[in-house]
C-alpha positions in Angstrom: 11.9 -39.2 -30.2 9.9 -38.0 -27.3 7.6 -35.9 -26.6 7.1 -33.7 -24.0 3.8 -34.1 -22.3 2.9 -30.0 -21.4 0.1 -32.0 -18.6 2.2 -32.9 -15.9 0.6 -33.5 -12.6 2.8 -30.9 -11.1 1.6 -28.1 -13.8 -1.6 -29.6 -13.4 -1.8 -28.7 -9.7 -0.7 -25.6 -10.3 -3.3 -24.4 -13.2 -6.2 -25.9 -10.0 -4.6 -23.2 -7.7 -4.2 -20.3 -10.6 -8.2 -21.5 -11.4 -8.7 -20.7 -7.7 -7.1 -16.9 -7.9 -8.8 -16.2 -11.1 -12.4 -17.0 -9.7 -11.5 -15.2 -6.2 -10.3 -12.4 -7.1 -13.0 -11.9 -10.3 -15.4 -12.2 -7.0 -13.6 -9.5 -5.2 -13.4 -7.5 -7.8 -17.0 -7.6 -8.3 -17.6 -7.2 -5.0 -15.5 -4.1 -4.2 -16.9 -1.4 -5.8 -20.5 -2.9 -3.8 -18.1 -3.1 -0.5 -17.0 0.4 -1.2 -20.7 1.7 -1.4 -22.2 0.3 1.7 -19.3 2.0 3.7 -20.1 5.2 2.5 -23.7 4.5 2.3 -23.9 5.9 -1.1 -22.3 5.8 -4.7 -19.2 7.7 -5.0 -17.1 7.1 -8.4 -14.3 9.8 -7.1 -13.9 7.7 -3.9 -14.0 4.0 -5.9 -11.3 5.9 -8.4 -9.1 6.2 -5.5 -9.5 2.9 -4.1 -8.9 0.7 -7.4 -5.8 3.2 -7.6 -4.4 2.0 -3.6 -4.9 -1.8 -5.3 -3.0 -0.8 -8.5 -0.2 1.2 -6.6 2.2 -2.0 -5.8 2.6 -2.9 -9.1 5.2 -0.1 -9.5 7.4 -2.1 -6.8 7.4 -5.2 -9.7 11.5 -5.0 -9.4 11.3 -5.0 -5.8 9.3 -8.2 -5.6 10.7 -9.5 -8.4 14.2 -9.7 -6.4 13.0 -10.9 -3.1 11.5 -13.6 -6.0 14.4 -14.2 -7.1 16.6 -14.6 -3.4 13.0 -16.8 -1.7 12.0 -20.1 -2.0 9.1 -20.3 -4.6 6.8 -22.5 -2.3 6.7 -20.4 0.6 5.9 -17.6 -1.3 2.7 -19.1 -2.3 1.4 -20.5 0.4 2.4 -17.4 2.3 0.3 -14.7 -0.1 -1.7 -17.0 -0.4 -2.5 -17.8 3.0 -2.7 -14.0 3.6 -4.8 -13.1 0.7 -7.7 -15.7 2.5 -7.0 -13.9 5.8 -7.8 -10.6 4.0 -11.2 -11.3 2.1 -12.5 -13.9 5.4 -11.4 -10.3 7.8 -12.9 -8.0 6.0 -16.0 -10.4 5.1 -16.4 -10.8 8.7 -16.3 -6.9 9.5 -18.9 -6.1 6.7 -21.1 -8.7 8.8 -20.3 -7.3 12.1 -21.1 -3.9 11.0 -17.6 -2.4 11.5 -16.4 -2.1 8.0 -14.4 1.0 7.3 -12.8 2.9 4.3 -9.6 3.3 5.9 -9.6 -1.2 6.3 -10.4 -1.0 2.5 -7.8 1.0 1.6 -5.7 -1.3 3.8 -6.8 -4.6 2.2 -6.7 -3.4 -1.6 -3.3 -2.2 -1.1 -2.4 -5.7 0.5 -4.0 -7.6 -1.8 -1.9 -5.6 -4.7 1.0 -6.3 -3.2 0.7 -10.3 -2.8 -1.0 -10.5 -6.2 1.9 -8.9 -8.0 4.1 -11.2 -5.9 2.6 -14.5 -6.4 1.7 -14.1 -10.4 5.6 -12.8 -10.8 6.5 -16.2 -8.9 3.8 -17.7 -11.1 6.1 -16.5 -14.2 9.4 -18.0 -12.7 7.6 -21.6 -12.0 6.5 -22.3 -15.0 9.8 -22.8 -17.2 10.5 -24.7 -14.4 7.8 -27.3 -15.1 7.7 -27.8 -18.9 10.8 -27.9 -21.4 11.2 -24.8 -23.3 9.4 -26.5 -26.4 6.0 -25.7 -25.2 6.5 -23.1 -22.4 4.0 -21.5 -25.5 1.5 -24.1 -25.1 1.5 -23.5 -21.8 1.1 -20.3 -21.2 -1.4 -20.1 -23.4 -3.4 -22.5 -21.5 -2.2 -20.7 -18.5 -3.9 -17.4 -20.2 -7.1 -19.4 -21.0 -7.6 -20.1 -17.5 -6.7 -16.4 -16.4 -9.0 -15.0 -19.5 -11.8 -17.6 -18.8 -12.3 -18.0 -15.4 -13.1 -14.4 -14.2 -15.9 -14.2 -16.8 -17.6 -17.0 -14.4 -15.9 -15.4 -11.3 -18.0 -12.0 -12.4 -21.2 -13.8 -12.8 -20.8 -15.0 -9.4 -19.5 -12.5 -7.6 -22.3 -9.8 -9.1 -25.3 -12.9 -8.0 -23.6 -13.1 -5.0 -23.7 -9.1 -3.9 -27.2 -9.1 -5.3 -28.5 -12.0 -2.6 -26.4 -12.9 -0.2 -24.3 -9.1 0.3 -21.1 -8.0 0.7 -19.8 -9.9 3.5 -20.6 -13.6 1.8 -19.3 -12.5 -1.4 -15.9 -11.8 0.3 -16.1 -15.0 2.2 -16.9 -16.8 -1.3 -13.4 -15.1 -2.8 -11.8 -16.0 0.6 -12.2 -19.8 -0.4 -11.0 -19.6 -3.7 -7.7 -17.9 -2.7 -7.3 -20.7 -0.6 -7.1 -23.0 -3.0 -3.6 -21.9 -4.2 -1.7 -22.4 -0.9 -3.6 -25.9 -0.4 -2.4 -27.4 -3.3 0.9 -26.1 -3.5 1.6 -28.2 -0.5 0.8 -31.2 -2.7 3.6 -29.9 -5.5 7.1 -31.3 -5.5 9.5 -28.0 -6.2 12.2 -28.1 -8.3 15.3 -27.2 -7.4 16.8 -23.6 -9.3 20.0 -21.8 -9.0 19.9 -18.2 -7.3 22.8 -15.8 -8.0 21.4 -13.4 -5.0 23.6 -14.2 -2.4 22.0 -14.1 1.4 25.0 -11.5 2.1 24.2 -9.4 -0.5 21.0 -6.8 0.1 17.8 -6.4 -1.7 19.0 -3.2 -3.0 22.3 -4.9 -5.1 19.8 -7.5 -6.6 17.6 -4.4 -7.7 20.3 -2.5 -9.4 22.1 -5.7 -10.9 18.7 -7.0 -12.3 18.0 -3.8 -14.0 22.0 -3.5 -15.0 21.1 -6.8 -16.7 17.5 -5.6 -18.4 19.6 -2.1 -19.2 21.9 -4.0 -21.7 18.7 -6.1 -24.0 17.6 -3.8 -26.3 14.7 -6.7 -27.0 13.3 -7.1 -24.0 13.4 -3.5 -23.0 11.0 -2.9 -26.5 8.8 -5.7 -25.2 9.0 -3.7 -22.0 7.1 -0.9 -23.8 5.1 -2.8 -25.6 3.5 -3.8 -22.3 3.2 -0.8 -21.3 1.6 0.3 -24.4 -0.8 -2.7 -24.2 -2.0 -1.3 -20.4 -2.3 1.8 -21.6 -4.4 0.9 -24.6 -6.9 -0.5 -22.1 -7.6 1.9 -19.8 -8.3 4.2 -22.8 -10.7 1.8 -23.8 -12.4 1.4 -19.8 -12.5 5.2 -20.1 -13.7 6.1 -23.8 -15.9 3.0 -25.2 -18.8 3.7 -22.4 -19.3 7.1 -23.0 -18.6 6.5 -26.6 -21.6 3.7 -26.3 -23.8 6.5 -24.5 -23.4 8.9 -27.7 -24.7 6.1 -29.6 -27.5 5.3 -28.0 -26.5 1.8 -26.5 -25.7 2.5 -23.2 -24.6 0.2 -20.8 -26.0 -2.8 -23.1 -24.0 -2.0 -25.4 -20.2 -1.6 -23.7 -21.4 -5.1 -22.3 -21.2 -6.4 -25.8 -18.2 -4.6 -26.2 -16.7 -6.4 -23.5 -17.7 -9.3 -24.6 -16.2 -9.2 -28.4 -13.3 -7.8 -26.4 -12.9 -10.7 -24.4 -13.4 -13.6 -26.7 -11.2 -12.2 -29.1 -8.6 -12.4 -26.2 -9.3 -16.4 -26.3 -8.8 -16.1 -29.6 -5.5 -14.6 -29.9 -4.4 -17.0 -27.3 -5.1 -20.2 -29.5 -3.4 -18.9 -32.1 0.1 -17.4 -30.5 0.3 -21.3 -30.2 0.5 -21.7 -34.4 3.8 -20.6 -34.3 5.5 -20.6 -30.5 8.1 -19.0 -29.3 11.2 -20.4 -30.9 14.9 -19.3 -31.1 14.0 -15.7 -30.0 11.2 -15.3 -33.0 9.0 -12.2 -32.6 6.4 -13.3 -35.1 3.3 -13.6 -33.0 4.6 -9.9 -31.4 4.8 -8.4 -34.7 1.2 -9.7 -35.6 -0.4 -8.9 -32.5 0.8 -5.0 -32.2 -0.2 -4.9 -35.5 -3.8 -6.2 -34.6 -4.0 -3.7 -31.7 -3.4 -0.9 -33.7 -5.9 -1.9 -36.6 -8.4 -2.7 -33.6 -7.7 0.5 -31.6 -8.8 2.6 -35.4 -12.1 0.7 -34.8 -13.0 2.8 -32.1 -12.5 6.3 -33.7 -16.0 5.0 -35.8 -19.3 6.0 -35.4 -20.4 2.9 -36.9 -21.1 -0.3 -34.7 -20.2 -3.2 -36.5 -16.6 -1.7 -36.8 -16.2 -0.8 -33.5 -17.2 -4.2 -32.5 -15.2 -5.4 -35.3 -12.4 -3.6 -33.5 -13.0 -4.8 -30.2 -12.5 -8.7 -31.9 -8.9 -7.3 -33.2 -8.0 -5.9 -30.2 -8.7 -8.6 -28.0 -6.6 -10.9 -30.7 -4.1 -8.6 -30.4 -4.0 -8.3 -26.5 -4.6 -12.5 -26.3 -1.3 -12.9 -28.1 0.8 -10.4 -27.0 -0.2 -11.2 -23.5 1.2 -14.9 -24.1 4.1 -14.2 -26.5 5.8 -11.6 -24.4 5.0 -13.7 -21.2 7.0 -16.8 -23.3 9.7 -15.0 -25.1 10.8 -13.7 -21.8 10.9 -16.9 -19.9 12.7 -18.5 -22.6 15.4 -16.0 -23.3 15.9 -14.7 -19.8 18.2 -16.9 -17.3 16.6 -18.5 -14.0 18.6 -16.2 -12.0 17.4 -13.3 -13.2 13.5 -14.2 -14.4 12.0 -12.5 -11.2 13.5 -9.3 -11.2 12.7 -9.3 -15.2 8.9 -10.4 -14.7 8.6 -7.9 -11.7 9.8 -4.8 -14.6 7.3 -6.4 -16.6 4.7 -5.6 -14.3 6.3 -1.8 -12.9 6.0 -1.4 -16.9 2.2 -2.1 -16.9 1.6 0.2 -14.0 3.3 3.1 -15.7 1.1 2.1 -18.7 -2.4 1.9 -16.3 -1.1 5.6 -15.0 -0.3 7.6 -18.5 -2.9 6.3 -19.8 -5.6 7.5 -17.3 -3.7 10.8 -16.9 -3.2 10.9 -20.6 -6.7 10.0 -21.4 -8.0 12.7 -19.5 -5.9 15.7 -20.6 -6.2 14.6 -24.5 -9.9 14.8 -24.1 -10.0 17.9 -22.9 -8.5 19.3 -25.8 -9.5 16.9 -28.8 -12.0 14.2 -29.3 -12.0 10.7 -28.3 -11.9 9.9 -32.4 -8.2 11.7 -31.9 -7.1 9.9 -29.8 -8.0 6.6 -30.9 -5.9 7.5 -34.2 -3.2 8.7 -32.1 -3.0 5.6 -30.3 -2.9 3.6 -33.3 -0.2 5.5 -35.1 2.3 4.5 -31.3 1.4 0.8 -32.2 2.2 0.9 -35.6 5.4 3.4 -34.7 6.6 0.3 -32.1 5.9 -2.2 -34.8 8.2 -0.4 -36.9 10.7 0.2 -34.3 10.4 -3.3 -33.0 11.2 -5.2 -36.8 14.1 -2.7 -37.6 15.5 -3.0 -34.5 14.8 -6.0 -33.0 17.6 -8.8 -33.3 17.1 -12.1 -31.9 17.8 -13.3 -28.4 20.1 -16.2 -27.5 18.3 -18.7 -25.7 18.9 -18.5 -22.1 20.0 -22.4 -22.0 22.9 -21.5 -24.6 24.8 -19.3 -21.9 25.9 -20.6 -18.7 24.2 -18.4 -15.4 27.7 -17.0 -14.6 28.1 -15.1 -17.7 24.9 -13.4 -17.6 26.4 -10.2 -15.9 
């Protein structure tokens, strides 16, 4: 018998280029709010609120790019966002040094920068079953994941040392020449070959409507769907409540920091162990036990007790680690080729909505109840998908078990 090797050079290359994105655009995360600042030549939260909204915007055209995904060749696509994403920190690096920097150009570049990172991480999701068997497309995401999850915390560090002594202009240059990394070595990978159903006579616009004809008809993915959403959702709560929740308490920035950090090495966690039991003949085990990890987690924060909210920020991040990879996996095992861009690109329309209502949501809720509320409200959805999700749920046929012709 043998066994697949999940380290092929070709996947290989590729997790070198993803490494590259993580740590440039942790830097230019880092660095935009700083970038933000200096234009305006003071700090203005309303202003930054509006900008990280101009960079979140494009995600709501996920079926869009998910069918020009789906009709494009997968290697131009990444050097070609790639490419542009170095043009767009290196430009606006340059401008910060030259002293003509403006808010209208960073409104331009976030929105840009939206756009091609929604692009290349949906092609990212239609690559990978490409490279490894099906038997450990698990495995791999959840290496993929580590490498998402794990670089940024370094890519922060760097990006916040490099603001501090260097400025704004550096910093950008710094993420400029880690989002070139992607484009360089995917001119080193050998392609494989895939079968498109989007016809070069047929329009963007038919290969919209028959993707989402296709997603219309799985009732499974469709609750994956939501629990995406939800999972987005559940975050921006937490970016909006746990700091002031920390201020009540007394520990401040320190101690949302910590938070943070619970948050994010329980994320790692949950990604090592969605790999006990992989994605296998449709199986929604590792979705069942991470919603039900979020909501336990998200009752953590309606405490006025550290240790559990801590405690709660480790489920959470368990939870989040293995949905993130599970969903990502069942999806790119049960979905055909043909129509895995279109899907992915819902997938990421679905987190937008869930970044929106929850921001909205967050803030009209509190205004009428207490943050405590709404952390038990939030908790009682979870456990109302999981119910909804193991009564209804059935099994997906693999997508190898169908032919791509009787797909629609």
């Amino acid at each position: 018998m043998t066994v697949a090797r999940p380290f092929t050079p070709r996947l290989i290359l590729y997790l070198v280029g993803l490494g590259g994105s993580a740590l440039g655009d942790a830097v230019y995360v880092v660095t935009l709010p700083f970038a933000v600042f200096k234009v305006l030549g003071h700090q203005d939260a309303v202003t930054l609120a509006h900008v990280l909204t101009a960079a979140f915007l494009p995600r709501f055209l996920g079926l869009l790019w998910g069918s020009v995904v789906d009709r494009l060749d997968l290697k131009v696509i990444f050097v070609v966002s790639g490419l542009t994403r170095l043009a767009m920190a290196a430009g606006l690096g340059a401008l910060f040094l030259l002293g003509h920097a403006s808010l209208p150009l960073i409104f331009g570049a976030v929105f840009l920068n939206g756009l091609l990172t929604v692009l290349s991480s949906t092609s990212g999701s239609v690559l990978v079953p490409q490279l490894v068997p099906k038997a450990i497309l698990t495995q791999t995401n959840s290496v993929l994941q580590a490498v998402n999850m794990g670089l940024p915390l370094l890519g922060y560090g760097l990006g916040g040392a490099l603001v501090a002594t260097t400025g704004v202009g550096p910093s950008l240059f710094v993420s400029a020449l880690c989002f070139g990394v992607m484009p360089l070595v995917v001119l080193l990978m050998q392609f494989p070959e895939r079968h498109r159903t989007s016809k070069r006579s047929q329009s963007l616009w038919h290969d919209v409507r028959e993707g989402f004809s296709y997603l219309a008809r799985q009732q499974v993915l469709l609750l994956l769907g939501l629990t995406a959403l939800l999972v987005n959702m559940t975050a921006v709560v937490l970016n909006i409540t746990v700091p002031a929740l920390m201020e009540r308490l007394g520990r401040g920035a320190a101690g949302y920091g910590l938070y943070e950090i619970v948050l994010s090495a329980g994320m790692l966690l949950g990604v090592a162990l969605s790999n006990l039991r992989p994605v296998k003949e449709g199986r929604l085990t590792n979705v069942y036990l991470g919603l039900l990890s979020v909501a336990l987690g998200v009752c953590g924060g309606a405490a006025s007790w550290l240790p559990l909210i801590y405690a709660g920020a480790a489920l959470l991040g368990v939870g989040f680690g293995m949905l993130t990879v599970s969903v990502i996996s069942y999806f790119q095992t049960v979905v055909p080729s043909a129509f895995l861009g279109r899907v992915m690109g819902t997938l990421n329309s679905a987190n937008a909505v869930g970044y929106i209502a929850g921001s909205l949501g967050t803030a009209a809720f509190l205004g009428v109840w207490s943050s405590s509320a709404l952390f038990f409200v939030l908790s009682a959805i979870d456990a109302a998908l999981l119910l909804l999700l193991i009564l209804l749920a059935k099994p997906s046929p693999m997508s190898s078990a169908a032919t791509e012709g009787d797909c629609l």
